[in-house]
SETI-471237 format. One record per atom (N, C-alpha, C): residue in one letter; x, z, y. Coordinates in steps of 0.001 Angstrom, whole numbers, plus 524288, in hexadecimal, padded with zeros to 5 digits. Layout:
<recs>
aXZY ...
</recs>
This chain:
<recs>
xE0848157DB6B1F7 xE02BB159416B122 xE00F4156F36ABE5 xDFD7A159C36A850 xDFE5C157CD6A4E7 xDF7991553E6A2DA xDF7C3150376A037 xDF3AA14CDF69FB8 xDEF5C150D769EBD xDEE161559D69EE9 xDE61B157AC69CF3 xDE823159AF6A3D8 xDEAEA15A986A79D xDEB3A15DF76ACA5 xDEA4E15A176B18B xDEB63153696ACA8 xDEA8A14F0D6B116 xDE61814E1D6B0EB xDE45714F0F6AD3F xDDDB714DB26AA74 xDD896151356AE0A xDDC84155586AE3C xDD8D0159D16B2C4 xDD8CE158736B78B xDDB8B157406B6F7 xDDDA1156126BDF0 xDD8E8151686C0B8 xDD9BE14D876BAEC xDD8191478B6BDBD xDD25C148A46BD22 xDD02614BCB6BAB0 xDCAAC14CFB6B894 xDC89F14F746BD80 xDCCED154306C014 xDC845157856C229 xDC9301541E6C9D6 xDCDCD1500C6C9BB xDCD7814C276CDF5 xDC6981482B6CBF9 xDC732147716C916 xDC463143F86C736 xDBD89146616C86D xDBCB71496C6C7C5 xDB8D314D086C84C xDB63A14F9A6CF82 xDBB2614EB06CEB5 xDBBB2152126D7D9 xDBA6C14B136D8EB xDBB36147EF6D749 xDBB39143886D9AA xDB5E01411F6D7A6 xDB4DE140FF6D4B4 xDAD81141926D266 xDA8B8146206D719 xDAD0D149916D71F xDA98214DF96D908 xDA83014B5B6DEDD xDABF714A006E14F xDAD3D1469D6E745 xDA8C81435E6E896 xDAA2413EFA6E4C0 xDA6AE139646E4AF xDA17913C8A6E3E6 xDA0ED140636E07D xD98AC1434F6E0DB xD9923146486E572 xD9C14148976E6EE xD99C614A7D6EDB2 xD9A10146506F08A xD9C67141186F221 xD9CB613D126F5DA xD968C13B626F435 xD974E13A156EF31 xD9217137776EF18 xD8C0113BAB6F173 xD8D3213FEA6EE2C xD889A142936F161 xD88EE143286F6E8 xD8C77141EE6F8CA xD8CF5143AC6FFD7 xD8B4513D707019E xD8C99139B06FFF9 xD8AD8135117014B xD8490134A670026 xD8341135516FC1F xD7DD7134C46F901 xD79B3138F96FF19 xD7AB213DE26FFE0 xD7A1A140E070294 xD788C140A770911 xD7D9B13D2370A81 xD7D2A13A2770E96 xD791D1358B70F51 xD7A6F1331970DC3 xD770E12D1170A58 xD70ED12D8170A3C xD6F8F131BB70862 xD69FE135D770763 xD67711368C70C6B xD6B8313B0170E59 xD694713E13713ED xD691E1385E7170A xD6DEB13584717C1 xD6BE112F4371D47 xD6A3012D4771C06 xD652A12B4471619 xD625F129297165D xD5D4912BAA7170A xD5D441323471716 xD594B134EE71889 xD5825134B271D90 xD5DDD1366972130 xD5C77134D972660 xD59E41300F729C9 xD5BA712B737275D xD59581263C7285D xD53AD126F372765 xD5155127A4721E2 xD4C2712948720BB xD492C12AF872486 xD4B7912F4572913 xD48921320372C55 xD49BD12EC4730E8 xD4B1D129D573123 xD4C0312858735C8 xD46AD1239073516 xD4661120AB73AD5 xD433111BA873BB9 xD46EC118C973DEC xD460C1145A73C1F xD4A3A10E4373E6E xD48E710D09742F2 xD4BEF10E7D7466B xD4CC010E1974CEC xD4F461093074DA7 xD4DB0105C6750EF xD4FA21010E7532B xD52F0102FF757DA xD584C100A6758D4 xD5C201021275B95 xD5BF50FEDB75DCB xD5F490FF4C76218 xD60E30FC0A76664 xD67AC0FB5A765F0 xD69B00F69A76652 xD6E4E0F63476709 xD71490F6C376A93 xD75A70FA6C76C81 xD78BA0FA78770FB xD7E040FA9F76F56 xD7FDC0F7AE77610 xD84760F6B177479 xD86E80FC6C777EA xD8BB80FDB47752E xD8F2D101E477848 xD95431008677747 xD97C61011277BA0 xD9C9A0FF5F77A38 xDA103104C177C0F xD9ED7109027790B xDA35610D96778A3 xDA76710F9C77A9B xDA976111F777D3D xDAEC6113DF77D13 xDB170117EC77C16 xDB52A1162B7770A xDB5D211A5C77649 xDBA5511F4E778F8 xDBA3E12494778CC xDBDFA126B877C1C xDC4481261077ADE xDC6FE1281A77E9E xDCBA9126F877E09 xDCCFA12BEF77C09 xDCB6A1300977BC5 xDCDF113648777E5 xDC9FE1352377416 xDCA081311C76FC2 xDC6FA1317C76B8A xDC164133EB76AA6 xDBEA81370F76DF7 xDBAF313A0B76E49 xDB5FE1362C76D44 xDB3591389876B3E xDAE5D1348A76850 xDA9E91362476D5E xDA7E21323D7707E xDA39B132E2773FD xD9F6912EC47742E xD999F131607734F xD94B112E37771FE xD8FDD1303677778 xD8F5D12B7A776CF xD8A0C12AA577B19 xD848412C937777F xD848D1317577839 xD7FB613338774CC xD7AA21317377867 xD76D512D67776CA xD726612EDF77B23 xD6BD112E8277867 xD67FE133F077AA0 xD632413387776EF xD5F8312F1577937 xD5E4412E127768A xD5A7C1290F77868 xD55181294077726 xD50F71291F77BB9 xD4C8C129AC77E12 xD4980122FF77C86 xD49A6122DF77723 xD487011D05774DF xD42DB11C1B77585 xD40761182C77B70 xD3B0B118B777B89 xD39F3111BD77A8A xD368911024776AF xD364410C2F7749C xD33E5108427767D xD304110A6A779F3 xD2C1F107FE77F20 xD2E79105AF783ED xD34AA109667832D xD36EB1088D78797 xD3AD8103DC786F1 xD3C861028278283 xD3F110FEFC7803B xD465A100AD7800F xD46C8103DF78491 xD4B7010573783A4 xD4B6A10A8F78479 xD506610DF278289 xD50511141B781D8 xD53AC1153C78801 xD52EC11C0C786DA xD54B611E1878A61 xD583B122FE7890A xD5D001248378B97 xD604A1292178996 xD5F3B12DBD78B9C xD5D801300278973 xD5B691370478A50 xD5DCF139EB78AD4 xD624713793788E3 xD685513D167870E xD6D99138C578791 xD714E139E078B4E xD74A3136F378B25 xD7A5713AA678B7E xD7C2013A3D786BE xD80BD13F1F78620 xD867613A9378351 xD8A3A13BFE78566 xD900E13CA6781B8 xD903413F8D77F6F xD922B13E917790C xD949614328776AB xD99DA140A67738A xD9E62146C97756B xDA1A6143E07736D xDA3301481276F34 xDA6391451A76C24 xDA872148407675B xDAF12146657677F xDB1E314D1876545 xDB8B014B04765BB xDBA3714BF475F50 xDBBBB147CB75EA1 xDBCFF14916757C6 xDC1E414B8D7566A xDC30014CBA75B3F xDC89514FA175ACA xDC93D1545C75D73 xDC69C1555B76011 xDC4C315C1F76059 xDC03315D7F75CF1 xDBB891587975D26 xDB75F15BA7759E4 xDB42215DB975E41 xDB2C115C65761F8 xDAE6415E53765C2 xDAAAE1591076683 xDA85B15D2676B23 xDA1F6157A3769ED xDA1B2159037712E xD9FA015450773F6 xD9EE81576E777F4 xD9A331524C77AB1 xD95C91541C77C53 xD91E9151AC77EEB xD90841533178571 xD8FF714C1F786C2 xD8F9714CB878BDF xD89F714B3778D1E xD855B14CF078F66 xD80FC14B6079028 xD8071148F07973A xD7F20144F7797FC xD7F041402179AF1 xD7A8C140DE79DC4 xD781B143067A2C8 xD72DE1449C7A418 xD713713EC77A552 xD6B8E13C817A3E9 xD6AE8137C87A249 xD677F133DB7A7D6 xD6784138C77AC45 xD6691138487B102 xD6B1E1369A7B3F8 xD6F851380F7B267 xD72E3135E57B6B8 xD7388130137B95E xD74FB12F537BD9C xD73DB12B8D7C24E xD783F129077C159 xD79AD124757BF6C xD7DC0122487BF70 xD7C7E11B3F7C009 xD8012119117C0DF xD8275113327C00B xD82561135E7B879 xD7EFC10E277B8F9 xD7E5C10BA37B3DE xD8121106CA7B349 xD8539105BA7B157 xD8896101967AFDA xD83530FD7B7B204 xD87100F91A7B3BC xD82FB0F4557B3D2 xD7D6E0F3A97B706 xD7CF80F91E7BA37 xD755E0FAC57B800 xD77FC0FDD67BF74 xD73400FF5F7C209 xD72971037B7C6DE xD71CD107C57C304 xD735910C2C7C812 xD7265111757C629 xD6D6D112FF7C332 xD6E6A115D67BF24 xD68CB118CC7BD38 xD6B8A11D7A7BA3C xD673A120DE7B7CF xD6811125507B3F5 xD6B85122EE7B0E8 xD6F051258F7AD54 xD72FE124307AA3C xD717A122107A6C4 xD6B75125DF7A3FC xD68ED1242D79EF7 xD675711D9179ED8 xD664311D267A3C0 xD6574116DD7A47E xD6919112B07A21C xD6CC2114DE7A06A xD71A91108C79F03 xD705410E8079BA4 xD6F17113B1796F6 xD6C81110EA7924B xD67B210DE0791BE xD651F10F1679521 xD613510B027960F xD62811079279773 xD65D71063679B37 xD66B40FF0D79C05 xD6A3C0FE0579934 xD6F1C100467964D xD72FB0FD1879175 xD74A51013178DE3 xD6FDF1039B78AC9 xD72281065A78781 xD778F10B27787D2 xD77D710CD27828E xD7CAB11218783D0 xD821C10EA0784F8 xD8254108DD78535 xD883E10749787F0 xD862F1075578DB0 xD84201069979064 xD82EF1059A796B8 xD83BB10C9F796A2 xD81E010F7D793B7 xD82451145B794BC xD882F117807955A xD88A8114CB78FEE xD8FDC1154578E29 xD93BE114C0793B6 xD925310F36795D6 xD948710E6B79A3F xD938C110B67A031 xD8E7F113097A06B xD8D03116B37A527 xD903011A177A478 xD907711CF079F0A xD9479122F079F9C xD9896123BA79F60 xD9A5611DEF79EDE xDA01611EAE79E70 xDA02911DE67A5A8 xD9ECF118597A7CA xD9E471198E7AE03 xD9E1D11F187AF94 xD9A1A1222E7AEB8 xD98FE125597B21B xD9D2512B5B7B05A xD9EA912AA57AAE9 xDA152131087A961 xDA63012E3E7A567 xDA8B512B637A6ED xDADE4128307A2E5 xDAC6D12A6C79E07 xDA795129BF79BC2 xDA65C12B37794BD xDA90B126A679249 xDAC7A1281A78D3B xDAE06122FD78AD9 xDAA42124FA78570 xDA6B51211878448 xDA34C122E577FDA xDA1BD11E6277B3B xDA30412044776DE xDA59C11B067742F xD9FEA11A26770B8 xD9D2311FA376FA2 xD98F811F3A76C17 xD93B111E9D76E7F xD8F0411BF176D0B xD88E911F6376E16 xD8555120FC76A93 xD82591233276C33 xD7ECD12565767E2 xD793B1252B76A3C xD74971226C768EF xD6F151235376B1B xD6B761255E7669E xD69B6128E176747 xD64CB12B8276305 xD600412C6D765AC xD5B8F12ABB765F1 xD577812B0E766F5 xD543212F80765D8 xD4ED4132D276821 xD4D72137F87680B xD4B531373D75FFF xD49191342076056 xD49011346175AC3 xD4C2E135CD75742 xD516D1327B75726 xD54521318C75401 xD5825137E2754CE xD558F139FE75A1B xD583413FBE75A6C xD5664143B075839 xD5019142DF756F7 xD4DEC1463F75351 xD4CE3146B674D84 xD4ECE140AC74BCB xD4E821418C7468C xD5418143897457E xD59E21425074914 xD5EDF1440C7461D xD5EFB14A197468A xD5B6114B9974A5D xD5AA8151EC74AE0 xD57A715478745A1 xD53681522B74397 xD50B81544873FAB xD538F15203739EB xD57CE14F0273B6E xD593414F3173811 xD5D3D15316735E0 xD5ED81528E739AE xD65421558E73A07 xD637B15B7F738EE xD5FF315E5473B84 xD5D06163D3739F2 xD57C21635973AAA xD55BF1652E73590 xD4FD41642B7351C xD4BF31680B735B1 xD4F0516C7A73670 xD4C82171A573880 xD4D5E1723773F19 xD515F16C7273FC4 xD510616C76746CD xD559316FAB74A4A xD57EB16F3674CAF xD5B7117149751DC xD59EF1753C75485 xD5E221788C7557C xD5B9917E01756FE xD5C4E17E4575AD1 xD58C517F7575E81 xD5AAE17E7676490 xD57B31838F766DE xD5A841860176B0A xD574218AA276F80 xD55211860077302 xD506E186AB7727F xD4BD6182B6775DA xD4B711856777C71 xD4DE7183DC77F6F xD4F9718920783E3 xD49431884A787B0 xD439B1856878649 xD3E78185FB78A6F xD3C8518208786EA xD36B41828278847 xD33F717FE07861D xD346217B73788E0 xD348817641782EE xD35CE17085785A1 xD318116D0178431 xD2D5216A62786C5 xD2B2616616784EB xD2A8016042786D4 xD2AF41611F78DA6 xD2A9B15CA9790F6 xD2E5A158AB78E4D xD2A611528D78B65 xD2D5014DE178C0F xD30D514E827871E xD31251515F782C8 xD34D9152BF77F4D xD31F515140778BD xD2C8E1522B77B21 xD2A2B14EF8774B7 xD29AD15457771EE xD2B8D15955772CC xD29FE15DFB76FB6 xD2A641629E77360 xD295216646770C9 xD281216BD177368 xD2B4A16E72771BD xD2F00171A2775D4 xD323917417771DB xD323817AD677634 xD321517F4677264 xD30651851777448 xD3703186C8775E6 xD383918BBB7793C xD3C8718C7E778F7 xD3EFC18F7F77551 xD42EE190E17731A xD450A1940476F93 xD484918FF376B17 xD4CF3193F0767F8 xD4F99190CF76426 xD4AC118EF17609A xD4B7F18AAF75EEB xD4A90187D7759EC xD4B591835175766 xD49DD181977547D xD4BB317DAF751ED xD488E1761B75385 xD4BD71740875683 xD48DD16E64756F5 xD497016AF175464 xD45D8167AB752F7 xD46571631D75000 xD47BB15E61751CF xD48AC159D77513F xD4AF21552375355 xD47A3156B2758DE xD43021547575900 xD40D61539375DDA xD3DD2156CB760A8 xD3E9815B1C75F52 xD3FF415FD6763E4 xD44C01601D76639 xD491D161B0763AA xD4F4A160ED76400 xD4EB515C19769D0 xD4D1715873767B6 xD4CDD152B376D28 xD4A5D1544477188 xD45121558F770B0 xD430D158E877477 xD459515C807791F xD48BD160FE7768A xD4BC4163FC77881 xD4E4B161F877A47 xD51E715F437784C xD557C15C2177AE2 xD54621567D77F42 xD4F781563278005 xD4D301530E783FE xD4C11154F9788DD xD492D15B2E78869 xD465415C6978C60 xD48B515D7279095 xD45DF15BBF793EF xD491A15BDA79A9C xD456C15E8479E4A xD402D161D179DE6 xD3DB7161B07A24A xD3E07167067A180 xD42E6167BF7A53D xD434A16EF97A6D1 xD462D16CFA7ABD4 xD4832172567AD41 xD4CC0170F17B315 xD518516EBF7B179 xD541116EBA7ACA0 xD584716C597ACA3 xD56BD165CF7AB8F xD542D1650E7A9B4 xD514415F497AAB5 xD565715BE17A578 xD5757158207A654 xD5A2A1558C7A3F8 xD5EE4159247A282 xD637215A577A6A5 xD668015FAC7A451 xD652C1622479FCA xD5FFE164747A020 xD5E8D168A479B24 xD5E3A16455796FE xD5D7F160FC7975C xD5D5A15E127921E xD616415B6578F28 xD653215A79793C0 xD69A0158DF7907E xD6E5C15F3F78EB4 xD6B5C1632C7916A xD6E2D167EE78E88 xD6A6C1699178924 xD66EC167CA7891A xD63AE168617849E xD66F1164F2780B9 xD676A15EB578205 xD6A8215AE977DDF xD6E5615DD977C24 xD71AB15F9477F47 xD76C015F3977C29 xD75621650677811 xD723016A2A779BD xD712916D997756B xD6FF416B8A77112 xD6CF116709770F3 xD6B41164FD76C13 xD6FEC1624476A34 xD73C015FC776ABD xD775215E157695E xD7AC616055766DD xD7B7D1656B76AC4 xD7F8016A5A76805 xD7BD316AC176387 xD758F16BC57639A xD74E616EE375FF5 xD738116A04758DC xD72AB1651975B75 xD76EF1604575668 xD7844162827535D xD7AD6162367572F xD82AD163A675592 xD834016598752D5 xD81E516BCE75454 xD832216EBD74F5D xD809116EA674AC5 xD7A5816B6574AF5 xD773E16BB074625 xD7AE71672374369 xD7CBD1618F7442E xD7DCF15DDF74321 xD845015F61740B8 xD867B164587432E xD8BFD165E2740B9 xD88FF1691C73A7A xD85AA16D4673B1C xD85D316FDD738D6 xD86A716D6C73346 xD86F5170C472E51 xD87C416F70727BF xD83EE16A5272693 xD7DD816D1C727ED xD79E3169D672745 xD783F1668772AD4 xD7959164BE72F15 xD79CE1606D732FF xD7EFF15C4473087 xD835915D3172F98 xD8575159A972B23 xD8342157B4726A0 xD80C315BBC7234F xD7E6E159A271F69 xD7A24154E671FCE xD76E0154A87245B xD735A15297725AE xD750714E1A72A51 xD7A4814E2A729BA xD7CA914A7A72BCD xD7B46143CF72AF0 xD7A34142B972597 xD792713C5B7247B xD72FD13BFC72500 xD6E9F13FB172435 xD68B113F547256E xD697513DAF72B3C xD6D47140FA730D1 xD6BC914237734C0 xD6E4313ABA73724 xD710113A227335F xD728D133D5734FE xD6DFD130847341F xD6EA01307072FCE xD68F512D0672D7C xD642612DD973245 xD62EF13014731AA xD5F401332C73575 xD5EDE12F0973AA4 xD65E51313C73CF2 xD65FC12E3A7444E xD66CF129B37449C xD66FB1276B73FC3 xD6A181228374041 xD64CB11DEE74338 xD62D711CA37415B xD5E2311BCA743B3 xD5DD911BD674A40 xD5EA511ED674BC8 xD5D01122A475087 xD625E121F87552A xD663C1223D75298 xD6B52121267553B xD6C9011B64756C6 xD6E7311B2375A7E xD714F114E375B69 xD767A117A275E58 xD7A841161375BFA xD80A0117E275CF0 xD84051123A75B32 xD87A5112D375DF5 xD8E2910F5D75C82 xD90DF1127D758D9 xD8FDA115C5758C5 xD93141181A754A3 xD92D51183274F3E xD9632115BD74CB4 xD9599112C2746DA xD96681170D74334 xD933A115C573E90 xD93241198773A6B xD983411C29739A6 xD9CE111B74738AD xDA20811B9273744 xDA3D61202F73B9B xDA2A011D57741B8 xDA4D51223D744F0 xDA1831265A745C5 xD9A9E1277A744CA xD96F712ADA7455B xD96B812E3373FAD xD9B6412C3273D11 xD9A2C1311B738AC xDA0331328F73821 xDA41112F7E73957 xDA9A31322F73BFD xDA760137DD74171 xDA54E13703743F1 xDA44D13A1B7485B xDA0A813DB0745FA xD9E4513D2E74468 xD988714128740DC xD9E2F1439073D1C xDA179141C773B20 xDA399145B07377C xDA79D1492D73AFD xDA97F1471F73E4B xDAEFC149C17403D xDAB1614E5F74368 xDA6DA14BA67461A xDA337151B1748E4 xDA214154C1742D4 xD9FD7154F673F90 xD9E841590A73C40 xDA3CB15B9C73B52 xDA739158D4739D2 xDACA115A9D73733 xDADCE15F6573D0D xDAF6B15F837417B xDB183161B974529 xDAE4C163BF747DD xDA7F31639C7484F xDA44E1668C74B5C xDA53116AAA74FB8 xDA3BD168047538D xDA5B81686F7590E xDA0AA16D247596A xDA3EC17313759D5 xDA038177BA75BE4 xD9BBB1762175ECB xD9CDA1730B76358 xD983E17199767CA xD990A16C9576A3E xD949016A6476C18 xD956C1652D76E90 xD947F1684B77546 xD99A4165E0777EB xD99D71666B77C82 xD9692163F5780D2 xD94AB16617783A4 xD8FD716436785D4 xD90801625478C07 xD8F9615D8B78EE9 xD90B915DFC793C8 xD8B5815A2F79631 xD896315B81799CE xD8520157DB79C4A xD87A5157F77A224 xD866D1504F7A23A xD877F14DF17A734 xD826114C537A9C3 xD81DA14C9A7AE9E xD863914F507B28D xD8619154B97B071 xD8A63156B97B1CB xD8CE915B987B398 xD89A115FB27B924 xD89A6165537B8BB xD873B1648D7BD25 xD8A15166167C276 xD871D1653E7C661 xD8904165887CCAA xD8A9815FBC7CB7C xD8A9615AFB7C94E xD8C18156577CA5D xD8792151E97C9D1 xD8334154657CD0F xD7FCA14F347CAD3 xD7B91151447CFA4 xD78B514F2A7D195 xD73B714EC47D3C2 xD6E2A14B567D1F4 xD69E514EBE7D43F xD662314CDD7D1AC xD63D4148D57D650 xD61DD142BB7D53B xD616913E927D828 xD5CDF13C067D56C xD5A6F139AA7D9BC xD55F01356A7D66B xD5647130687D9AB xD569F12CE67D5E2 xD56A6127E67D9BA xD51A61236F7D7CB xD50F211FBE7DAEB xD4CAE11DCA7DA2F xD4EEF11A127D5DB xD48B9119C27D2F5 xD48F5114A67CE56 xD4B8911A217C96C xD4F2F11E717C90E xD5273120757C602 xD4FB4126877C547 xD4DC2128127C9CA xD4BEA12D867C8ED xD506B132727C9CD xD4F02135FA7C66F xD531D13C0C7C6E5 xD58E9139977C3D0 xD5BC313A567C6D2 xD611913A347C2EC xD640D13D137C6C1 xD68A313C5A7C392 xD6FAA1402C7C52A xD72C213C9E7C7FB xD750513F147CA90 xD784B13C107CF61 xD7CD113FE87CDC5 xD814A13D767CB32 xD86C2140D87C7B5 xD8AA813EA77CB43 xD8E271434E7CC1C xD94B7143167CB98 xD97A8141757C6AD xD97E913B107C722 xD98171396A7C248 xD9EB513BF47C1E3 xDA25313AD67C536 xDA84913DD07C46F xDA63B143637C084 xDA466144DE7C52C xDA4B714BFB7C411 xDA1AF14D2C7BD3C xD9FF0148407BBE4 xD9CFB149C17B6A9 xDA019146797B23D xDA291141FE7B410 xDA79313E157B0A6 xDAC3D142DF7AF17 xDADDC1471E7B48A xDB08C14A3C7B3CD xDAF5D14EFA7AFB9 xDAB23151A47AE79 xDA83C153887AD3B xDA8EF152F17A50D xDA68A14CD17A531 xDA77C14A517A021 xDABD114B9479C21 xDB04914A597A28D xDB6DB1493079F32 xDB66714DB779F24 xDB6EE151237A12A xDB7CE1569B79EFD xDB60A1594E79BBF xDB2131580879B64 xDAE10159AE79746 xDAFB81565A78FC1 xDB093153F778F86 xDB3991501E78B98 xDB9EF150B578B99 xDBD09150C778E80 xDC1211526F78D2A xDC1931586678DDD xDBE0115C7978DF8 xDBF8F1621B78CF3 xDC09B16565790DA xDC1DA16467794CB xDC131165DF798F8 xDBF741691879E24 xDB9BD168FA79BFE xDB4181697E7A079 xDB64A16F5F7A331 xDB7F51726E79EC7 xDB921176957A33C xDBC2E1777B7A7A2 xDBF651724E7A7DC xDC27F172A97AC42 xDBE8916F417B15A xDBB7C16C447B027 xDB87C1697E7B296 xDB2F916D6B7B30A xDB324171707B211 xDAEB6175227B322 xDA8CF174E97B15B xDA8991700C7AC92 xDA42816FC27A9C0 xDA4FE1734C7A477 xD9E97174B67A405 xD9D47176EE79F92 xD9BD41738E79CC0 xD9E121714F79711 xD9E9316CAA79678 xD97F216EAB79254 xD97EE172927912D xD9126172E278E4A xD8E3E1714679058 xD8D1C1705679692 xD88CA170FA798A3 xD880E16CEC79D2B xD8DF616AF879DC3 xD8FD4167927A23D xD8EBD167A97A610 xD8F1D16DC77A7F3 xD8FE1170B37ACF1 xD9445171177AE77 xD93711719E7B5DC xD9A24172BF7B6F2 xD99BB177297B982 xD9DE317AD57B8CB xD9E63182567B980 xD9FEF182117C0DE 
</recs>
């Protein structure tokens, strides 16, 4: 090769490698920008410290204690509104959520029977951690708590023209807004709304089939081109608002491998299952579920290892045929 062909060579390396370092920097600069915009839109929330002591699964599968939290300040401690698993497989690339009906009648580690949601009230998402693994062998290594606030600003952040949802009756009881029926577009705290309301015949049911629509419908805003782009505002934003174990390093390993492989649909299952539960009220506790905890542990595994159709659940809807 001869010295003016080495000269080209090292020039136009030299140049691709200039060009590199100005896109890193603008993609950093970019980033850097949008999460300190998101922070901007946030308020400094005082947290609470908990301890959780994880487990993680034995088929590598990433599983988090997602739960919304009903943060009343008068009351001195919160309450869980929404108590779901979601798991993610980084090696198929699917997503699959289990919603936890927050009435169920169970044994509380340490504690007499009460509603499940109660756990977290007397020891946080580890007393909880440890109810569900008792009651459905969950091995769940992560948690995640976001408060209704902190759910409506990552919503208006994330799309600012709002989530498109078919509004299936008019909803207002206890929800903080009014919402008409028909498709349209919700904003953070409508979106919550919807996803709160319980006073029809399906009662609690309808609402945790309401959650997980909103989840699917995340999903896909949070996959799409511009739900990436708006990826470091929508951090900035929750950070505030979130209290998780999960350390920067592995929540943006997992945030990348989901964008990179985007799982068509998040699989949907609500426990109990039905034909396995009765409706009971006991004193001091009120309305709750009286479960076939087997018949719904069984239910789980199948539902997570792939299964359900041989076990006769519809794993969308966590019905059995």
């Amino acid at each position: 090769m001869s010295r003016q062909n080495r000269y080209k060579r090292k020039s136009r390396v030299l140049k691709l490698t200039a060009a590199l370092l100005a896109v890193s920097a603008a993609v950093i600069g970019y980033f850097v920008y949008q999460y300190q915009a998101g922070i901007s839109m946030a308020e400094p929330v005082e947290q609470q410290e908990y301890e959780f002591h994880g487990e993680k699964s034995l088929d590598n599968k990433i599983n988090v204690l997602l739960l919304g939290v009903d943060a009343r300040p008068d009351e001195g401690k919160s309450r869980t509104d929404s108590i779901m698993v979601a798991q993610y497989d980084p090696k198929e690339g699917t997503a699959k959520l289990i919603s936890i009906m927050r009435d169920i009648y169970t044994e509380i580690p340490g504690y007499k029977n009460y509603k499940i949601n109660t756990a977290f009230y007397l020891g946080g998402p580890e007393l909880l951690r440890e109810t569900l693994k008792d009651d459905f062998d969950l091995d769940i290594e992560y948690y995640a708590l976001i408060d209704f606030t902190g759910f409506e600003k990552m919503v208006d952040a994330l799309a600012p023209d709002g989530i498109e949802m078919d509004v299936e009756k008019k909803m207002s009881a206890n929800i903080g807004v009014s919402l008409e029926p028909g498709l349209q577009r919700l904003n953070g705290k409508e979106l919550l709304g919807y996803a709160r309301f319980r006073k029809d015949a399906e009662a609690d049911f309808g609402r945790v089939r309401r959650q997980q629509q909103v989840i699917n419908a995340l999903k896909d805003e949070f996959l799409s081109v511009s739900g990436v782009v708006k990826l470091p505002k929508l951090i900035g934003t929750a950070q505030p608002y979130i209290q998780t174990n999960l350390q920067g390093a592995e929540l943006l390993a997992i945030m990348k491998d989901v964008a990179m492989h985007r799982p068509d649909k998040v699989e949907t299952l609500t426990i109990p299952i039905q034909n396995s539960y009765t409706d009971v009220r006991y004193e001091g506790v009120g309305l709750a579920l009286d479960i076939d905890f087997e018949t719904n542990k069984e239910a789980i595994r199948s539902f997570l290892e792939g299964d359900s159709r041989k076990s006769g659940i519809d794993a969308s809807s966590g019905q059995i045929d």
